[in-house]
MILUMTI-688631 format. One record per residue (C-alpha): residue number from 1; x, y negated, z; residue in three letters. Coordinates in steps of 0.05 Angstrom, whole numbers, plus 5000, padded with zeros to 4 digits. Layout:
REC  NUM  X  Y  Z  ALA
...
This chain:
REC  1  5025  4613  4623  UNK
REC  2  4952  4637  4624  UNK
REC  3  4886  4584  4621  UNK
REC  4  4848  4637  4648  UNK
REC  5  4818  4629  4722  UNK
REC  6  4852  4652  4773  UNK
REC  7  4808  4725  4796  UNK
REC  8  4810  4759  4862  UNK
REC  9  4792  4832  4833  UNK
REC  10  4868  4862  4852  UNK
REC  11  4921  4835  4873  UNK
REC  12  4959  4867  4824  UNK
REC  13  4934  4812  4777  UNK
REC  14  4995  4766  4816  UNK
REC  15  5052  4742  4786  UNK
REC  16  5127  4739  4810  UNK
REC  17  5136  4701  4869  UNK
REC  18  5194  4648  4864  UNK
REC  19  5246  4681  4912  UNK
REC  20  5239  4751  4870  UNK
REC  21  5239  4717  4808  UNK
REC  22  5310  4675  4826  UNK
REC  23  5344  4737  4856  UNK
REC  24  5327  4776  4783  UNK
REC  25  5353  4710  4754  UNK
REC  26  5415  4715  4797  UNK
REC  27  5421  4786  4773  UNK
REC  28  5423  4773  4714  UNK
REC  29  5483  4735  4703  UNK
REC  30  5541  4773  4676  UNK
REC  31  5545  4857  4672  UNK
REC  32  5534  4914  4738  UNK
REC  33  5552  4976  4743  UNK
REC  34  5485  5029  4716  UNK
REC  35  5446  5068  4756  UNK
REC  36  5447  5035  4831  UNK
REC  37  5530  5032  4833  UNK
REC  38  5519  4953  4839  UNK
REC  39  5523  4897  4896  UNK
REC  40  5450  4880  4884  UNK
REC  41  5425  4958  4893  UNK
REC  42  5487  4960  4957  UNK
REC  43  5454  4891  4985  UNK
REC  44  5381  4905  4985  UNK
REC  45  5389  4983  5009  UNK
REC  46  5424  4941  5074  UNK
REC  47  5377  4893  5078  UNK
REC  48  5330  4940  5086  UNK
REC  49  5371  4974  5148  UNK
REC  50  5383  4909  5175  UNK
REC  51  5295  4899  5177  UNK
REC  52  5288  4959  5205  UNK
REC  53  5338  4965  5255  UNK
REC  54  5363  5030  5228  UNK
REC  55  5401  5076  5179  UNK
REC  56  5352  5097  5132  UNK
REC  57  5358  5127  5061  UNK
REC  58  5331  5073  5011  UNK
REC  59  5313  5092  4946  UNK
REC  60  5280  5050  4887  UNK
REC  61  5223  5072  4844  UNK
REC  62  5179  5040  4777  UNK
REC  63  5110  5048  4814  UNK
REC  64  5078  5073  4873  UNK
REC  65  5048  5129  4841  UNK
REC  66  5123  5162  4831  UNK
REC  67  5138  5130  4902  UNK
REC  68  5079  5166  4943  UNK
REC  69  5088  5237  4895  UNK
REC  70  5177  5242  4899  UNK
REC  71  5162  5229  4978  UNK
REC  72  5115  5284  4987  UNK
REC  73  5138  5328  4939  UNK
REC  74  5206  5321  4982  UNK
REC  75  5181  5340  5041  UNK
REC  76  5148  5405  5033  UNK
REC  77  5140  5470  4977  UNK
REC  78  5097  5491  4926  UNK
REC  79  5054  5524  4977  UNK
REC  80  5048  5477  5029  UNK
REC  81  4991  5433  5034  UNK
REC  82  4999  5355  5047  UNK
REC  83  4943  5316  5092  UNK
REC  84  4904  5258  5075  UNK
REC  85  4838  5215  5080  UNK
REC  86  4798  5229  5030  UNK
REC  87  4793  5144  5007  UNK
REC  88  4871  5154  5001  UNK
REC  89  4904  5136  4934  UNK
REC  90  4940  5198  4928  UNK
REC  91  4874  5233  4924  UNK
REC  92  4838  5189  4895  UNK
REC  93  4876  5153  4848  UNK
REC  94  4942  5180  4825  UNK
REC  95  4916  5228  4768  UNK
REC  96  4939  5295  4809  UNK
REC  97  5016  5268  4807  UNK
REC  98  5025  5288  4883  UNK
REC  99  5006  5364  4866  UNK
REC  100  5045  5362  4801  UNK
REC  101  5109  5332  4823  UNK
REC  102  5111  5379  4888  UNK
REC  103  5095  5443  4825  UNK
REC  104  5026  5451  4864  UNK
REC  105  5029  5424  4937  UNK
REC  106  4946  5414  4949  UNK
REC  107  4913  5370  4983  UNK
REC  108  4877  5387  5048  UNK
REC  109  4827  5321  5047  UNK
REC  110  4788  5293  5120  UNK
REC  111  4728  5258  5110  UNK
REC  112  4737  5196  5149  UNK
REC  113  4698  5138  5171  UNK
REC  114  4742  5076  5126  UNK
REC  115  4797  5111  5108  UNK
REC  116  4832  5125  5174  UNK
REC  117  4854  5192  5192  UNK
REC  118  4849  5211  5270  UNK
REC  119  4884  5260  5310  UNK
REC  120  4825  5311  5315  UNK
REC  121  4812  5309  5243  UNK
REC  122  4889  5331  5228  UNK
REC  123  4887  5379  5276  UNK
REC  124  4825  5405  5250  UNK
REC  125  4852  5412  5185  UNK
REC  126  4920  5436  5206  UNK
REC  127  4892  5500  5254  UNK
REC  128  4837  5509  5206  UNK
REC  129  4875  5579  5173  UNK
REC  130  4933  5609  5189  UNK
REC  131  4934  5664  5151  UNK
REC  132  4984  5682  5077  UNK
REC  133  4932  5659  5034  UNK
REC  134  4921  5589  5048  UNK
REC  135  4975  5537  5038  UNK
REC  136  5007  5518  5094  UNK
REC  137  5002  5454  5126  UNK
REC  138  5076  5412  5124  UNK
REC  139  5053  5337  5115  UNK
REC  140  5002  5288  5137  UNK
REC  141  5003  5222  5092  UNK
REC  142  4972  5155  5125  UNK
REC  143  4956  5089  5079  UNK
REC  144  4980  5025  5115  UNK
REC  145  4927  4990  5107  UNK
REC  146  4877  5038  5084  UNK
REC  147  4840  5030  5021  UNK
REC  148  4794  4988  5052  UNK
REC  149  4831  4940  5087  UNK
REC  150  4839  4971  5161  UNK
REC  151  4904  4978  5199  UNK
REC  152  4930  5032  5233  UNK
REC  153  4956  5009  5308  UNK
REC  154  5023  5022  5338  UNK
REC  155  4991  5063  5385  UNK
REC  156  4940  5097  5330  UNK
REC  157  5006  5116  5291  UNK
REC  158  5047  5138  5350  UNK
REC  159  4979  5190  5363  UNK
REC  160  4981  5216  5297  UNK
REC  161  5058  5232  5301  UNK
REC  162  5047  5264  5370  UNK
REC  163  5004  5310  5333  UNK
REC  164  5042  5319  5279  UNK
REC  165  5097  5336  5324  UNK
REC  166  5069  5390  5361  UNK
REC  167  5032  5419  5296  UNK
REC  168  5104  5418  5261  UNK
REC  169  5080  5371  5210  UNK
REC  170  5123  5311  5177  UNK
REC  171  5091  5244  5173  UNK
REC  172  5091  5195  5105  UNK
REC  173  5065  5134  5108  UNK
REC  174  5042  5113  5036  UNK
REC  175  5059  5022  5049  UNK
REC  176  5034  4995  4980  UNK
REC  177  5011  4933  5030  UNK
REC  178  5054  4945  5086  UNK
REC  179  5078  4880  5091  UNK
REC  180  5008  4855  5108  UNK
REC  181  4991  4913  5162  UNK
REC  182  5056  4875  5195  UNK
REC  183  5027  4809  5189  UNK
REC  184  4970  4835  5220  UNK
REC  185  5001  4871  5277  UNK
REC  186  5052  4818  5289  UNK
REC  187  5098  4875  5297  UNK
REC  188  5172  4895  5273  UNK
REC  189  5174  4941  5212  UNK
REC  190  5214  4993  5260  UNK
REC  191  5156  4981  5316  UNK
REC  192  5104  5016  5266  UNK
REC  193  5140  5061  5220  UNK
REC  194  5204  5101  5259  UNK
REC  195  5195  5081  5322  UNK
REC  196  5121  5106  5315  UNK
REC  197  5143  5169  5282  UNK
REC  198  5140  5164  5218  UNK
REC  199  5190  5206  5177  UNK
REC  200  5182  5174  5109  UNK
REC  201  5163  5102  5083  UNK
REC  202  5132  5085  5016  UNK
REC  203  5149  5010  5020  UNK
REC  204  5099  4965  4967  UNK
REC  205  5137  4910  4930  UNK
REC  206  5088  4907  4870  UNK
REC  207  5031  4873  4907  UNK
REC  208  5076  4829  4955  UNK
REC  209  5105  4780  4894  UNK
REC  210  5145  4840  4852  UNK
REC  211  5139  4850  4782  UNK
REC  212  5144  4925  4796  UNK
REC  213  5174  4970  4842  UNK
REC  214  5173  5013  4904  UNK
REC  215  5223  5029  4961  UNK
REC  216  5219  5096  4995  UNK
REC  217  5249  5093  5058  UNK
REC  218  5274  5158  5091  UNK
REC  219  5280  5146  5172  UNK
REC  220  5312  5221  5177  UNK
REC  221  5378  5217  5126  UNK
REC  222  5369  5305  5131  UNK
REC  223  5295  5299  5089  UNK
REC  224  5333  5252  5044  UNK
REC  225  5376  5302  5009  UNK
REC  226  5377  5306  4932  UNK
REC  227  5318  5262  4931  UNK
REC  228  5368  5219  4876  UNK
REC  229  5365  5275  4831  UNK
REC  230  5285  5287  4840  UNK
REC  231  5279  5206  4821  UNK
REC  232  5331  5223  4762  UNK
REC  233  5292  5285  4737  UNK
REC  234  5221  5239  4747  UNK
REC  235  5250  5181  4700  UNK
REC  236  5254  5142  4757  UNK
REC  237  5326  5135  4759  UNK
REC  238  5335  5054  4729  UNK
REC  239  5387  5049  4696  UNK
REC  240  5396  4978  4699  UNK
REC  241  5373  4993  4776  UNK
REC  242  5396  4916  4797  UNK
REC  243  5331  4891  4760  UNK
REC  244  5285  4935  4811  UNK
REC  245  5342  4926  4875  UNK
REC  246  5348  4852  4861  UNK
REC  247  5286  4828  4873  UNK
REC  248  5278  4856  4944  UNK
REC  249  5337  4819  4962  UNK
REC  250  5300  4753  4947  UNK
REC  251  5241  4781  4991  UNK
REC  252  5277  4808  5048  UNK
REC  253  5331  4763  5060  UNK
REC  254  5289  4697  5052  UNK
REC  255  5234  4733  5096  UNK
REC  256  5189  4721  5032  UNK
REC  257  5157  4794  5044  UNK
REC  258  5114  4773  5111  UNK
REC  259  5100  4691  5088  UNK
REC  260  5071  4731  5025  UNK
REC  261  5028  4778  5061  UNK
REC  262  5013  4732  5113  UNK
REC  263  4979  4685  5053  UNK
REC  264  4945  4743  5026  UNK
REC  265  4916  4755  5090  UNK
REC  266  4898  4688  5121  UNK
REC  267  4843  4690  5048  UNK
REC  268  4819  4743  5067  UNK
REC  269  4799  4715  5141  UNK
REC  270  4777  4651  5103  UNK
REC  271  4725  4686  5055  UNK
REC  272  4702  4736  5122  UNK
REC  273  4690  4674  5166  UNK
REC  274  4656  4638  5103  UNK
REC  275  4606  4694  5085  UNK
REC  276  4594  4716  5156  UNK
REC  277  4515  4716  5164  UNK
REC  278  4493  4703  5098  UNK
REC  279  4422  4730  5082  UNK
REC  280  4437  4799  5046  UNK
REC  281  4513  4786  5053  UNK
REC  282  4552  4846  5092  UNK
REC  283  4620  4853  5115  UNK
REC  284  4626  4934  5097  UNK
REC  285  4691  4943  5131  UNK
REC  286  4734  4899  5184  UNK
REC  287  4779  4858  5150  UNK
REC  288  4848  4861  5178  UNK
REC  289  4891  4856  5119  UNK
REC  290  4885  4821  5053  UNK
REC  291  4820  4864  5027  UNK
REC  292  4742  4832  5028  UNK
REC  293  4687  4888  5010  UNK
REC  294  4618  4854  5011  UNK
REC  295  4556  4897  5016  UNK
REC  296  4500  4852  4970  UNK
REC  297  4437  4859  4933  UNK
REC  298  4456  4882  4860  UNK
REC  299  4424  4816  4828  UNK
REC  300  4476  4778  4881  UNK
REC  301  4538  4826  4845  UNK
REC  302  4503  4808  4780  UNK
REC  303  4500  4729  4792  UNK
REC  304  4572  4727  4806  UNK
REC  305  4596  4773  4751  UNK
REC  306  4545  4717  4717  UNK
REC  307  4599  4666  4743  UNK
REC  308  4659  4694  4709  UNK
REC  309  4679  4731  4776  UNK
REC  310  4714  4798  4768  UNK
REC  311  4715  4858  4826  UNK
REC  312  4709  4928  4832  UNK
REC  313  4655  4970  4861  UNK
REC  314  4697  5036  4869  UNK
REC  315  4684  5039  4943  UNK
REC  316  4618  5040  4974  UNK
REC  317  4582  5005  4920  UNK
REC  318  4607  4938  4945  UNK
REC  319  4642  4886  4911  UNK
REC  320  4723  4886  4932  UNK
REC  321  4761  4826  4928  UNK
REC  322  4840  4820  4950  UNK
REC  323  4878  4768  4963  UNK
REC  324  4954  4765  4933  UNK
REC  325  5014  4721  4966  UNK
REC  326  4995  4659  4901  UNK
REC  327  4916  4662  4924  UNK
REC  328  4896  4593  4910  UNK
REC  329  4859  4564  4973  UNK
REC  330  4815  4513  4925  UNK
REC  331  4796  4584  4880  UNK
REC  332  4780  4618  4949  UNK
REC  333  4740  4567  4963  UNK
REC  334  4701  4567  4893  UNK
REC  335  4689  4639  4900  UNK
REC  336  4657  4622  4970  UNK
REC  337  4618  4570  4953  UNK
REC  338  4594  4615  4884  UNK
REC  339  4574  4672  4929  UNK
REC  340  4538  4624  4985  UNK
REC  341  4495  4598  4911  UNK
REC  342  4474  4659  4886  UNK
REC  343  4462  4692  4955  UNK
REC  344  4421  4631  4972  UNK
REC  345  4378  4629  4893  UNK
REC  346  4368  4704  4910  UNK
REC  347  4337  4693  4973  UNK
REC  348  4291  4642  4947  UNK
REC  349  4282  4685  4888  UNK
REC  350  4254  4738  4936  UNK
């Protein structure tokens, strides 16, 4: 147990929710067979068909880091070139492993208004060169949410993959939080990833009540081939695999996976509609999943560092706070009323 405050910083600060931590419980009991020949690895790989209406390749992975890099490296060559946003985490965050798993894939990065890609900018990117001595466009990668909070619509997604389509590129979605872009939406999984045309799913379980791990979900069984031997070759082959296949089962099958996200993302809407109008208090991005950036005078960002707060400033300048499926309501709350304080003592200040 920890006495320390619960902080909103990441919601990778979360620990295991209870229907994860019974199914690795449940696991282990007894001996399984290594490396993914087990019931648990069997069970969550069709539990994952069964959500998604369809016959997809599942595979398991530590982190999404290895998750997001295997999927892309997978889909194209060395001297291809892979699409993004230029907020995504495989740009901005994931210390060149896209480009080194793929031996040198680059990254063709849009500038985008909060992280969403658009149609136009792909195809602006895509048809920018044709010629032998620029790497060839194969992949566009899309972050469900962004990395600001935003959701892609069913009918955003299904535009991108038209594109995509006619350009001859593949589609990846990279879902660290795509449990809470489904909360959002109200939608099936199938309605926004295959259905929409995506060819590849990066499926979060770290920041929806998992200690660790990632499920990569191909919708297109021909792009999965030897992708088990590119996780062996990456270390991320488990070899007690039940301890990273088990704990989906307790999320999937007990429909823990949305009630998590949904939590996460009701806070979220509870700080918004709390802060909405403060003096010097700005919403910098629509929040639509479980992510809050506030836009505030430094000496407000001060006062509630001050106030033991933690939060990061990596985008924008503005102070990001996320919401994780064991979010305390009464801690929301404090942080609320902390920011309505300090807000209010530097108006008066002023």
């Amino acid at each position: 147990m920890t006495d320390q405050a619960q902080q909103f910083a990441s919601d990778n600060y979360a620990g295991i929710c209870p229907e994860a931590w019974d199914a690795m419980a449940q696991a282990n009991t007894g001996s399984a067979t290594a490396y993914g020949d087990d019931d648990w690895t069997q069970r969550a790989s069709d539990a994952f068909r069964a959500l998604f209406e369809t016959r997809c390749e599942v595979f398991f992975a530590f982190n999404g880091t290895a998750a997001n890099s295997l999927a892309l490296a997978s889909l194209g060559q060395s001297y291809h070139s892979v699409i993004c946003s230029s907020s995504a985490h495989v740009e901005t965050d994931e210390c060149g492993a896209p480009e080194f798993f793929s031996n040198g894939s680059k990254l063709l990065v849009a500038q985008t208004a909060g992280g969403k890609l658009t149609p136009e900018a792909v195809r602006a990117l895509a048809t920018s060169r044709s010629d032998i001595h620029f790497p060839k466009p194969r992949v566009v990668t899309i972050t469900q949410p962004t990395e600001t909070g935003q959701v892609y619509t069913i009918g955003e997604v299904q535009a991108l993959s038209a594109t995509c389509r006619e350009l001859g590129l593949r589609l990846h979605m990279d879902g660290a939080r795509f449990a809470h872009a489904c909360a959002t939406l109200g939608c099936s999984p199938a309605e926004i990833t295959w259905k929409a045309g995506v060819d590849v799913l990066c499926f979060g379980g770290t920041k929806n009540g998992m200690a660790v791990g990632e499920a990569v979900l191909f919708f297109d069984a021909a792009l999965a081939e030897d992708f088990d031997y590119r996780c062996k070759q990456a270390g991320q082959l488990a070899s007690k695999m039940r301890f990273l296949s088990a704990p989906w089962v307790g999320l999937l099958e007990s429909g823990a996976w949305l009630r998590n996200a949904e939590h996460g993302n009701d806070c979220a809407q509870r700080v918004a509609q709390a802060v909405a109008g403060l003096p010097g208090i700005e919403l910098m991005f629509p929040v639509e999943a479980n992510a809050v950036f506030l836009r505030a005078p430094e000496a407000v960002l001060e006062g509630l560092r001050a106030r033991g707060w933690r939060f990061y400033t990596f985008i924008g300048g503005g102070a990001r706070f996320m919401f994780a499926w064991d979010a305390d309501v009464a801690r929301v709350d404090a942080l609320v009323r902390d920011v309505r304080e300090v807000a209010s003592a530097e108006l008066v200040g002023a």
